[in-house]
Biotite code that builds the C-alpha atoms (Angstrom):
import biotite.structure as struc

atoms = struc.array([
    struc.Atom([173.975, 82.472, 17.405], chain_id="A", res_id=1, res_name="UNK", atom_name="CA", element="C"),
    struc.Atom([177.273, 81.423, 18.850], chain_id="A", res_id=2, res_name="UNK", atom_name="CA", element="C"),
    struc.Atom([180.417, 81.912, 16.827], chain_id="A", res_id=3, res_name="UNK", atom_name="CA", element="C"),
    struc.Atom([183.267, 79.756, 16.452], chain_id="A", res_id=4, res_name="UNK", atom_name="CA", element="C"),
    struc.Atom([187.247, 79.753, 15.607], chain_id="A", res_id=5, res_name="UNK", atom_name="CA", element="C"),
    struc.Atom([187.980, 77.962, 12.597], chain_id="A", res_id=6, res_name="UNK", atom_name="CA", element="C"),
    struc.Atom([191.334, 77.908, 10.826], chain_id="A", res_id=7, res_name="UNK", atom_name="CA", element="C"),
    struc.Atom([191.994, 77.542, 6.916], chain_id="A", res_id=8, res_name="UNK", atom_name="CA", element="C"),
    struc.Atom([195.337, 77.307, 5.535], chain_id="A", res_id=9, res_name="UNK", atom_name="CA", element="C"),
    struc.Atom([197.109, 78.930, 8.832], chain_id="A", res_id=10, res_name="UNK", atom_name="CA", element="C"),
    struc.Atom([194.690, 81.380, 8.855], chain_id="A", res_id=11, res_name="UNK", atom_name="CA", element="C"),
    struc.Atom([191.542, 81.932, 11.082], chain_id="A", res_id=12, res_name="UNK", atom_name="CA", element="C"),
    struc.Atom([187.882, 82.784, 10.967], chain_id="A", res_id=13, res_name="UNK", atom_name="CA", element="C"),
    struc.Atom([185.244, 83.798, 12.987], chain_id="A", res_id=14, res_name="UNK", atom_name="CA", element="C"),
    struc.Atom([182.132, 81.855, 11.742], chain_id="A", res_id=15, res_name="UNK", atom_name="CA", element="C"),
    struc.Atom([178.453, 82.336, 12.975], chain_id="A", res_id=16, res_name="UNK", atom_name="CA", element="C"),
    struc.Atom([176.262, 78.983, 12.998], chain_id="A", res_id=17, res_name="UNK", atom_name="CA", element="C"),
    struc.Atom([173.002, 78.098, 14.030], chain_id="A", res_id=18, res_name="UNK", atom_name="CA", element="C"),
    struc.Atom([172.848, 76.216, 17.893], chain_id="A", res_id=19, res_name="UNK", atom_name="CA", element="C"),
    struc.Atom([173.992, 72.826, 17.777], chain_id="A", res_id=20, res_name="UNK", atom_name="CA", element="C"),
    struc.Atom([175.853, 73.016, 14.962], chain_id="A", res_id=21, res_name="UNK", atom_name="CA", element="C"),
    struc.Atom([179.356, 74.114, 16.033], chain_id="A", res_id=22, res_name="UNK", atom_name="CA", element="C"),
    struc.Atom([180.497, 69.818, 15.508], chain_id="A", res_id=23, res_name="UNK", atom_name="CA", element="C"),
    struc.Atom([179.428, 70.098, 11.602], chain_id="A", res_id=24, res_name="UNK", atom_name="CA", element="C"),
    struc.Atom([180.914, 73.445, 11.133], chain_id="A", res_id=25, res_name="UNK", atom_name="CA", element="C"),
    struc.Atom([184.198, 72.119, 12.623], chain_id="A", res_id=26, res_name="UNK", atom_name="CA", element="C"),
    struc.Atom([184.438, 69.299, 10.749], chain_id="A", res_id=27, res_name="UNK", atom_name="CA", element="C"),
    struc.Atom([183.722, 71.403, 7.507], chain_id="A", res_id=28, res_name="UNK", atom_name="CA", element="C"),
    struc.Atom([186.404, 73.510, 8.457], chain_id="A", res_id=29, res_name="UNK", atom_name="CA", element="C"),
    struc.Atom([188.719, 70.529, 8.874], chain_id="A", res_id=30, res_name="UNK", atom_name="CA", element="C"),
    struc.Atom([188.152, 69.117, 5.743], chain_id="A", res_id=31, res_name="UNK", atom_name="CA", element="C"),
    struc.Atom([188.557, 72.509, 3.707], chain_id="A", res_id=32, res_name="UNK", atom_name="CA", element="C"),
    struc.Atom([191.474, 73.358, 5.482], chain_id="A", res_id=33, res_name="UNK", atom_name="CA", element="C"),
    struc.Atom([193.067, 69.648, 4.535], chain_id="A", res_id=34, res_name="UNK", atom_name="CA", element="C"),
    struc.Atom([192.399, 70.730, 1.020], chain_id="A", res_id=35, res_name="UNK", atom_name="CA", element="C"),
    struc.Atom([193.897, 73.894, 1.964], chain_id="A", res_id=36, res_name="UNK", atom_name="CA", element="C"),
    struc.Atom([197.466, 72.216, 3.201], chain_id="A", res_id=37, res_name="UNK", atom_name="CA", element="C"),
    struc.Atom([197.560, 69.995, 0.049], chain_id="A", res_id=38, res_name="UNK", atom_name="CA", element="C"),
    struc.Atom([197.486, 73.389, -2.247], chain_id="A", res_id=39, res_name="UNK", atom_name="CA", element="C"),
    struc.Atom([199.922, 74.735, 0.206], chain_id="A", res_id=40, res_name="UNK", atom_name="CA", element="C"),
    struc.Atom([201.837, 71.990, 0.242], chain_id="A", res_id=41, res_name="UNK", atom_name="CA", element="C"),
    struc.Atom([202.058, 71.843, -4.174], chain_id="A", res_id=42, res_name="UNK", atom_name="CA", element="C"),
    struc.Atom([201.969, 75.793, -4.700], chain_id="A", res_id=43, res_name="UNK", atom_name="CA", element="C"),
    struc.Atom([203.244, 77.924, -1.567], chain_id="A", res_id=44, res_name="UNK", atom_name="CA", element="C"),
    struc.Atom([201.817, 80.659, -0.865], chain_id="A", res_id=45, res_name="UNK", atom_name="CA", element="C"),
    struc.Atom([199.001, 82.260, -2.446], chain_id="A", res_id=46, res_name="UNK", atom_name="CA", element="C"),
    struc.Atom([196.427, 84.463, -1.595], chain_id="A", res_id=47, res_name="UNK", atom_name="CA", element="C"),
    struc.Atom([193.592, 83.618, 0.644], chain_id="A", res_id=48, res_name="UNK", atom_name="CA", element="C"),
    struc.Atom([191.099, 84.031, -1.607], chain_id="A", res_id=49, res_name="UNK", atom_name="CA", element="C"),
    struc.Atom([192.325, 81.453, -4.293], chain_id="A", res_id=50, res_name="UNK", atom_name="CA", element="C"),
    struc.Atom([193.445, 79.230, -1.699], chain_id="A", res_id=51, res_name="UNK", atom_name="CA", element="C"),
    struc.Atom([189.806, 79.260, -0.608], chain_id="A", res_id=52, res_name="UNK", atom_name="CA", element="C"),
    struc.Atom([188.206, 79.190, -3.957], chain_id="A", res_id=53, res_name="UNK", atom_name="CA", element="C"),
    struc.Atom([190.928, 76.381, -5.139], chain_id="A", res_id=54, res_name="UNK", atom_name="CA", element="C"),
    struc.Atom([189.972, 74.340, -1.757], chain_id="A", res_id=55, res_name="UNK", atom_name="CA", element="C"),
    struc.Atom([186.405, 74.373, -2.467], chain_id="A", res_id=56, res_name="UNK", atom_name="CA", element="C"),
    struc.Atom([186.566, 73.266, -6.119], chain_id="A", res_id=57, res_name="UNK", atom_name="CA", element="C"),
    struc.Atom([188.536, 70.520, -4.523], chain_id="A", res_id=58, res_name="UNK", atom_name="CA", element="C"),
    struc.Atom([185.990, 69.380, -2.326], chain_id="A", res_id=59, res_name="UNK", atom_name="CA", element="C"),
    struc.Atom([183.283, 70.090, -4.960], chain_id="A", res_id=60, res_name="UNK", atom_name="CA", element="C"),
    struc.Atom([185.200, 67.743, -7.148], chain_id="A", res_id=61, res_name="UNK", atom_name="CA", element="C"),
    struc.Atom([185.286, 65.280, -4.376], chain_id="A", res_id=62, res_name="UNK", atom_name="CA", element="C"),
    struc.Atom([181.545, 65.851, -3.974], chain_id="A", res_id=63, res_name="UNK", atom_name="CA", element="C"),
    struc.Atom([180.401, 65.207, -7.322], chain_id="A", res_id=64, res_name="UNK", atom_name="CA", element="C"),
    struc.Atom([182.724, 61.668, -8.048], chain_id="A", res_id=65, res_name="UNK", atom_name="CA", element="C"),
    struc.Atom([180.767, 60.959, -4.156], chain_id="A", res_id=66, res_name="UNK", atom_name="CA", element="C"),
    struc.Atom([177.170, 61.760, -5.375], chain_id="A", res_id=67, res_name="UNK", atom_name="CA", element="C"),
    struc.Atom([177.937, 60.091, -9.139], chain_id="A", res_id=68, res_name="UNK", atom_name="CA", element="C"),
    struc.Atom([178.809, 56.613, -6.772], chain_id="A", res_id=69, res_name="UNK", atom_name="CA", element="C"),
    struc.Atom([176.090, 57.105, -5.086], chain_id="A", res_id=70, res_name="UNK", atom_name="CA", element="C"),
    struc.Atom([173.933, 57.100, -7.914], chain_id="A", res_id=71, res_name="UNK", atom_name="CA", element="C"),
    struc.Atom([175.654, 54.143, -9.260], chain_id="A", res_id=72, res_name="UNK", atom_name="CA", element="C"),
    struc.Atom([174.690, 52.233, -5.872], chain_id="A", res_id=73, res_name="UNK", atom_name="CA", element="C"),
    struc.Atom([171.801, 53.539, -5.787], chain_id="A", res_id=74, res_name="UNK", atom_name="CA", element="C"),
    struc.Atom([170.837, 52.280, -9.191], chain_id="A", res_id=75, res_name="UNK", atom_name="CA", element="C"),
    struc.Atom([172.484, 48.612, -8.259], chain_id="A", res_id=76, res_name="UNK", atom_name="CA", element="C"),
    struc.Atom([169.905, 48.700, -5.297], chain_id="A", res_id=77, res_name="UNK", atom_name="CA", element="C"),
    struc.Atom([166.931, 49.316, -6.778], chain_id="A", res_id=78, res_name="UNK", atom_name="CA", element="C"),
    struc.Atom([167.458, 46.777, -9.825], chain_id="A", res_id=79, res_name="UNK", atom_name="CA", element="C"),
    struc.Atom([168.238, 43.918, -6.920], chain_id="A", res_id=80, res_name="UNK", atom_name="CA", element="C"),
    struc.Atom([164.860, 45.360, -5.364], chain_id="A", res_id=81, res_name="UNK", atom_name="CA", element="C"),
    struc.Atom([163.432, 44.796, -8.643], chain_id="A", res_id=82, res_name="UNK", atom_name="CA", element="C"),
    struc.Atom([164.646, 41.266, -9.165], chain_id="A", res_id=83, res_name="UNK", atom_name="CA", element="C"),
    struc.Atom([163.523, 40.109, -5.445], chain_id="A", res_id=84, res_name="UNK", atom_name="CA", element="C"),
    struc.Atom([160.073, 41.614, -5.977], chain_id="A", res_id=85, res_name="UNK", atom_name="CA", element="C"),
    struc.Atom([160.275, 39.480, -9.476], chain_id="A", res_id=86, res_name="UNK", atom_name="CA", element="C"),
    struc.Atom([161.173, 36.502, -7.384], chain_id="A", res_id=87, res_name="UNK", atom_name="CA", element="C"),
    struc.Atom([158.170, 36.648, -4.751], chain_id="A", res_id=88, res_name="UNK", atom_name="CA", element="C"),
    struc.Atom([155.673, 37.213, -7.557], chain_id="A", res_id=89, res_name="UNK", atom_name="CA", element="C"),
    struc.Atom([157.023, 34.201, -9.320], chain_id="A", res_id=90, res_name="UNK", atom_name="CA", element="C"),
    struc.Atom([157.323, 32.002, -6.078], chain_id="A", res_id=91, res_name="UNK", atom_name="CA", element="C"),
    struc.Atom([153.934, 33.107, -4.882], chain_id="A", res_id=92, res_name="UNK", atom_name="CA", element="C"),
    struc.Atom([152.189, 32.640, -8.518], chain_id="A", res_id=93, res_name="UNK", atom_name="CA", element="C"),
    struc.Atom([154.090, 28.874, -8.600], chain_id="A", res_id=94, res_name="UNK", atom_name="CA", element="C"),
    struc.Atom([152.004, 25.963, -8.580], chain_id="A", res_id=95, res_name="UNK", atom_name="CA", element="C"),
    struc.Atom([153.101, 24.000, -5.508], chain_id="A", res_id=96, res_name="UNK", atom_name="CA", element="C"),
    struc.Atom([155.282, 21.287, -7.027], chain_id="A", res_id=97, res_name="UNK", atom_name="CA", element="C"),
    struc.Atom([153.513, 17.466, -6.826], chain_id="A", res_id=98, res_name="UNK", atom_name="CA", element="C"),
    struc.Atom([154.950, 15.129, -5.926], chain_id="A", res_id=99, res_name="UNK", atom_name="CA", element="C"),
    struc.Atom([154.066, 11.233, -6.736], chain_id="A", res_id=100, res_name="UNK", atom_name="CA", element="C"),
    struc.Atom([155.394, 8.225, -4.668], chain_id="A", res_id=101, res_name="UNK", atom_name="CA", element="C"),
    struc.Atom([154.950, 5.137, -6.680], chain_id="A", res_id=102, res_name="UNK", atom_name="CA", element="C"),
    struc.Atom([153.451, 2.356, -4.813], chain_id="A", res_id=103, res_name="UNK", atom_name="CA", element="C"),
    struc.Atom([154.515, -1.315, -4.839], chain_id="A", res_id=104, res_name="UNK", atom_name="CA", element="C"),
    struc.Atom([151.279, -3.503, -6.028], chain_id="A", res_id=105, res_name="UNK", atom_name="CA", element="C"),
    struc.Atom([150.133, -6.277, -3.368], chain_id="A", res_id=106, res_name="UNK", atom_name="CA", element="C"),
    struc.Atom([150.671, -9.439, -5.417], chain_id="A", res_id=107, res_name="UNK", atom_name="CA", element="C"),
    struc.Atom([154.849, -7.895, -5.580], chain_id="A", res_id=108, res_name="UNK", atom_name="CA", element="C"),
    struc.Atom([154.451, -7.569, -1.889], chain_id="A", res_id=109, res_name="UNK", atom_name="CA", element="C"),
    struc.Atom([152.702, -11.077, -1.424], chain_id="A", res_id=110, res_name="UNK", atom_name="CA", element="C"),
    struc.Atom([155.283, -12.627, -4.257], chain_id="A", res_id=111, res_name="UNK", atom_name="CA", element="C"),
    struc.Atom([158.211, -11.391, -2.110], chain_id="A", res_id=112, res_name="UNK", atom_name="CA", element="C"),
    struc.Atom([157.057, -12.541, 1.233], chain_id="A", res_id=113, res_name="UNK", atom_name="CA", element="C"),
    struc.Atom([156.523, -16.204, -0.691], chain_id="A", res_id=114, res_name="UNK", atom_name="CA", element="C"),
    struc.Atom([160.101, -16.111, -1.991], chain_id="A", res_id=115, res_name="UNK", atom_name="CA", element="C"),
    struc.Atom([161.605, -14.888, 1.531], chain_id="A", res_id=116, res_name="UNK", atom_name="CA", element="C"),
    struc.Atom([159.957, -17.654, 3.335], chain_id="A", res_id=117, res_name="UNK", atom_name="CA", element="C"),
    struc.Atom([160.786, -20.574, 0.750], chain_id="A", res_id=118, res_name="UNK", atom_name="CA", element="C"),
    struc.Atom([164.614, -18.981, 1.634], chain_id="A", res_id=119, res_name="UNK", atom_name="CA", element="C"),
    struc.Atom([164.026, -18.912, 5.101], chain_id="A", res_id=120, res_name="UNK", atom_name="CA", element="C"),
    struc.Atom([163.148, -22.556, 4.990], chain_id="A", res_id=121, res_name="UNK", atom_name="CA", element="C"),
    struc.Atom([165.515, -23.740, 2.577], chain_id="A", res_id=122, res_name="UNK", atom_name="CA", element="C"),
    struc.Atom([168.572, -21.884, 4.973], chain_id="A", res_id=123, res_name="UNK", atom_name="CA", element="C"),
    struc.Atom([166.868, -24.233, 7.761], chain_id="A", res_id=124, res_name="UNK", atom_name="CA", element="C"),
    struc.Atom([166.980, -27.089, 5.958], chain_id="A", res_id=125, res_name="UNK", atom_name="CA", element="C"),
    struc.Atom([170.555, -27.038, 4.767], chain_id="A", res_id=126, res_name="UNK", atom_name="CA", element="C"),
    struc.Atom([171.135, -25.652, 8.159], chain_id="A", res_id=127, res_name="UNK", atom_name="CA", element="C"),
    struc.Atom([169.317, -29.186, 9.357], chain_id="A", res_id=128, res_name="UNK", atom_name="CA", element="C"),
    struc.Atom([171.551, -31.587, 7.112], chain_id="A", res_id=129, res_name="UNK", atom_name="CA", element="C"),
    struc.Atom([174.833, -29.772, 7.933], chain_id="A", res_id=130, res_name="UNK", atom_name="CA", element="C"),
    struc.Atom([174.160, -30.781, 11.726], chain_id="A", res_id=131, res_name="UNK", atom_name="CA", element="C"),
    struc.Atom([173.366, -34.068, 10.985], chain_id="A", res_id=132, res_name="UNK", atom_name="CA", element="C"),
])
């Protein structure tokens, strides 16, 4: 089990961790002994045992307004979740929307060719008697 140096409040320890491990142990350290400074920092001195205990209630505290976000989030996810699973039910249970193109009748058709020809022959003959 290897052991490794980590310092708290200007003090160090000699922790054992499991193989592998040493990175998260380290970074643990670092982010107690952050904690550690700030109560330094505000109080002084103290003794290492309430500095330690003080730290960790810190990052408890810390902790807990993490998980409670979490939980928020969490709860945000799964009621989007819900809603898209809503969604695809209701798009899959949908009747595919119809759609109707009206259609012109053949006598409209046939009445509007007849008028566009009479025009077509009146423009030639006006066109006829202008040239003349």
């Amino acid at each position: 089990m290897p052991e490794v140096s980590i310092a708290i409040g200007g003090r160090t320890f000699e922790v054992a961790c499991q193989e592998g491990e040493e990175h998260y142990l380290q970074t643990a350290a670092r982010m107690l002994d952050d904690e550690a400074q700030v109560l330094s920092d505000q109080v002084g001195r103290m003794p290492e045992a309430r500095m330690l205990l003080m730290a960790g209630l810190m990052l408890a505290d810390k902790t807990a307004s993490v998980e409670d976000r979490v939980a928020e989030v969490q709860a945000q996810l799964n009621e989007r979740e819900a809603e898209i699973a809503d969604l695809r039910s209701a798009a899959a249970a949908a009747e595919p929307e119809r759609v109707e193109v009206p259609v012109v009748p053949q006598s409209v058709t046939d009445t509007l060719a007849e008028l566009a020809a009479r025009a077509e022959a009146l423009a030639a003959s006006v066109e006829e008697k202008t040239k003349a």
